[in-house]
N, C-alpha and C positions, 0 to 999 in steps of 0.2 A: 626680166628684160635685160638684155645682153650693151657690154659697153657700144657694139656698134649702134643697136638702137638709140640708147642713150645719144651716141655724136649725132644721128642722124635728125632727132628730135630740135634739140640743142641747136643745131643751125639751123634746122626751118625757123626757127624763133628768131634767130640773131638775123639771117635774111628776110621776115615780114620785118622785124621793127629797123632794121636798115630804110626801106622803103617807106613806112612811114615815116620817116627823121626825114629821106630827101625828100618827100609828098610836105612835109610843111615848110621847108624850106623852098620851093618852089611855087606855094601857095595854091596846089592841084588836090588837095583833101587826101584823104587817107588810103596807103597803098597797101593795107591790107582786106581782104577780097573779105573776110567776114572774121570781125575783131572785138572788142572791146576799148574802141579806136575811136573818138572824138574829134579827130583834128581836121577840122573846114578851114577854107578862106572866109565865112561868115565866123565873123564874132560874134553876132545874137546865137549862134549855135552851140559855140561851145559854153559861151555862159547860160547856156539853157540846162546840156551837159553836167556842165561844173555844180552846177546849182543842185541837181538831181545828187549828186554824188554825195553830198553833203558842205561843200565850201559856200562863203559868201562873197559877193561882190568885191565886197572889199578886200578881203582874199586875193581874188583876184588879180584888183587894179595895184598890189603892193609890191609886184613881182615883174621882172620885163617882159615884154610882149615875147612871146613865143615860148614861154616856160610852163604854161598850163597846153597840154595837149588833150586833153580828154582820155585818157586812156587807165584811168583808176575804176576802182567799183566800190570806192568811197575814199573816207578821208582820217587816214591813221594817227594824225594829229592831235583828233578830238579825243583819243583815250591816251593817249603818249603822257601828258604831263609832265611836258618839258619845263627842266629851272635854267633860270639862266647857267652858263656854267659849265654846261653837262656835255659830253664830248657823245655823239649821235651817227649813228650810219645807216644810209637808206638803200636799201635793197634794190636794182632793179629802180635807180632814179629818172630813167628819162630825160627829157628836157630841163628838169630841177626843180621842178613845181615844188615837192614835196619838201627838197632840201633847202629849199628858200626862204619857205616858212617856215620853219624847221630854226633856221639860224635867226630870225628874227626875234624867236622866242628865249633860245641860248644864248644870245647876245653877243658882244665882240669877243667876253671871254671865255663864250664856248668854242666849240667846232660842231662841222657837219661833213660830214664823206660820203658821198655819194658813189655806188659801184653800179657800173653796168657792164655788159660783153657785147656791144655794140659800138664802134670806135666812131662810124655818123654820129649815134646820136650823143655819145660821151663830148663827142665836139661842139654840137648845139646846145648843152650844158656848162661845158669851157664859155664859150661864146654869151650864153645869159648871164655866167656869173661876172664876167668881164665888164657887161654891162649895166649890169646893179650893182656892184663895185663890192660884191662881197666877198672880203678877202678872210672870212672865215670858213668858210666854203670850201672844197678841194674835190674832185672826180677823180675815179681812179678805174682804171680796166681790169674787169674783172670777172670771173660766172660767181655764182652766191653760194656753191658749194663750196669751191675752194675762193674764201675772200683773201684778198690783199691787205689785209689786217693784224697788227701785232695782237696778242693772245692778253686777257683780262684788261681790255687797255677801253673800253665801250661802255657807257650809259646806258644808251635806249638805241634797241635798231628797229629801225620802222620800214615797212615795206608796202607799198599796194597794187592789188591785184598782180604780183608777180611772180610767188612760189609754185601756183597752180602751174606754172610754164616750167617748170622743173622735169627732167624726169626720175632723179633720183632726190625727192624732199627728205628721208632723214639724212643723210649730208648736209643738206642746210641746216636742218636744224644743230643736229651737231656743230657746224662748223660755228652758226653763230654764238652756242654756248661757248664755244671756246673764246671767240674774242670779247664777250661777254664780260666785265666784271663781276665779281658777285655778290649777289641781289640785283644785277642789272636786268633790266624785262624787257622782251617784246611788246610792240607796239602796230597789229597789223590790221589791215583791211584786206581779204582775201574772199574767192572762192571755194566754197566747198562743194559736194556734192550731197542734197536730201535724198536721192533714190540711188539705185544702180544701172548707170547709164548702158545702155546698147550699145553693143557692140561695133557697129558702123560705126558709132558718135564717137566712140573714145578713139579710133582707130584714124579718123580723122585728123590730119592735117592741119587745115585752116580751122578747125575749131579748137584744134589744140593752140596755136596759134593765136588766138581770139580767145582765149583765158576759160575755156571751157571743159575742155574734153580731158584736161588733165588734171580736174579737178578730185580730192581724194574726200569719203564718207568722214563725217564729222566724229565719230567714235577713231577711224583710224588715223586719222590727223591728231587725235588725244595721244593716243597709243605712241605712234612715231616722237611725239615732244617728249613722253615718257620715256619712251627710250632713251632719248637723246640726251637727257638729265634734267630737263625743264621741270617746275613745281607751279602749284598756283595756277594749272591750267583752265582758259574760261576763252570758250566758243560760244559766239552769239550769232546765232544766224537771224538775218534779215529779211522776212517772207516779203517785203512791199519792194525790196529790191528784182522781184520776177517783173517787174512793169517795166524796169530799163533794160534786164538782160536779155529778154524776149527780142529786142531791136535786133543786138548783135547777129541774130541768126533768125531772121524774120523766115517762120511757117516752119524750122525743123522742129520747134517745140521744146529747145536747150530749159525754158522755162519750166519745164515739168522734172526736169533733174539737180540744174543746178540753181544755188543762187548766195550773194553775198554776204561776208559771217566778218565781222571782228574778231581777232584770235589774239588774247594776252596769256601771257608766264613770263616766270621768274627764274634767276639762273639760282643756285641754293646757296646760302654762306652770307647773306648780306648785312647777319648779326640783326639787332633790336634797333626801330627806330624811334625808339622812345628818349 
C-alpha cells in the first residue's frame, strides 16, 4: 500500500468521524453511513449500546453528557489495571468517554492524554473535560502513528476500536513502544479479523471507516507487536461480540469475518516486580 493510499484512507476516517462529532452535536444521530457508531438522540440507545460493549450504568452516569458516543467494540479499561498515579494515553479518544474513566481511576495525581486527528471531535472532548472539570485530563491532535508524545514518559496506553482504522498498524505499534515506559503495557479493545475478508469488503470505504474492513488476522496483529518490540503478547477474541457487529453492516455478513479481541503486551525492561 503506497503513501497515497495510506493519506487517502486516513482522511475518509478523519471526514466520517468529523461528521459523527457534528451529527451529536446537533443531536441528528450518527453521520456515518455504516459504522461502528452508536451515537442517537435517544439515550435509552446508547445505554443499550454502552451496556453491550461492556460498561455500566454507572459508568455511564459518572462522565458529562456527550462523552459516551457509542463508537467502541468494548471496554479497555476492564483489563488496563489502572493505579492511581499512573500517567495514561488513549488512542483515538473521541468524545473522552474512555479518558474520563481513565482519570477517575488515576486520580488527581495521575494524568490522561487523550490523541485524536479530528480537530471536531478533539473539541467536543476540550468541551467535556471543561465540563467535568477534569483538569487531569488534556487532548492533543494527533494520528497514533506519529503521537504527540515525549518517548518512555507513558504507563498504560488504551485504545478502542481504533487501530483497525489505521492503514499502517506497525507504526503504531512502534510508535507506541516508544513512548512507552518500560514494562509499561497495552491495554486494548480492538478488531480483528477470524477469516480472510473479500476482497470488495476490505476495499471498501465505509466499512473501513465502520472499523471493519481494515481489520488485520489475529496471528498477524501478533507478528506486527513482535516486530515492533512488544513481549507478553495475549489476543482474546470475542465470538459473542458477532451479535453487535453484525448491526454495523446489516445483511453484508461483516459477522462471518470479523469480530471483537482484547489485545495486551508489554514494552521489555520493566525489571522484577516483586
Amino acid at each position: 500500500m503506497n503513501q497515497k493510499t495510506h493519506d487517502d484512507i486516513r482522511q475518509h476516517v478523519r471526514d466520517s468521524y468529523a461528521e459523527v462529532a457534528e451529527a451529536s452535536n446537533n443531536s441528528n444521530g450518527c453521520g456515518v453511513e455504516s459504522s461502528c457508531c452508536g451515537v442517537s438522540d435517544d439515550e435509552a440507545i446508547n445505554t443499550i449500546i454502552s451496556t453491550r460493549l461492556g460498561y455500566s450504568t454507572d459508568e455511564r452516569g459518572s462522565v458529562p453528557e456527550g462523552a459516551d458516543m457509542g463508537l467502541g467494540c468494548g471496554n479497555p479499561r476492564a483489563i488496563a489495571s489502572l493505579k492511581p498515579g499512573e500517567v495514561v494515553v488513549d488512542l483515538g479518544s473521541g468524545g473522552g468517554f474512555d479518558a474520563f474513566l481513565a482519570a477517575q481511576e488515576v486520580g488527581e495525581n495521575g494524568r490522561v492524554i487523550g490523541i485524536d486527528m479530528t480537530p471536531t471531535m478533539l473539541s467536543k472532548a476540550r468541551t467535556n473535560a471543561e465540563k467535568g472539570k477534569y483538569t487531569q485530563v488534556e487532548f492533543r491532535l494527533g494520528e497514533i502513528e506519529h503521537l504527540p508524545v515525549a518517548d518512555n514518559s507513558i504507563d498504560v496506553i488504551m485504545s478502542n476500536c481504533v487501530i483497525n482504522l489505521s492503514p499502517n498498524k506497525l507504526q503504531v505499534f512502534r510508535d507506541a513502544l516508544r513512548i512507552l515506559k518500560p514494562g509499561g503495557r497495552l491495554a486494548i479493545s480492538d478488531i480483528v479479523a477470524s477469516a480472510e475478508m473479500p476482497e470488495d469488503m476490505k476495499n471498501d470505504p465505509i466499512l473501513h471507516a465502520g472499523c471493519m474492513a481494515g481489520a488485520e488476522l489475529v496471528d498477524d496483529l501478533k507478528a506486527m507487536m513482535s516486530e515492533a518490540g512488544f513481549e507478553n503478547i495475549r489476543i482474546a477474541p470475542k465470538d459473542e461480540s458477532k451479535d453487535f457487529i453484525k448491526d454495523w453492516a446489516p445483511g453484508r455478513g461483516v459477522e462471518d469475518y470479523v469480530l471483537s479481541a482484547t489485545i495486551e503486551a508489554v514494552k521489555p525492561g520493566g525489571g522484577c516486580c516483586c
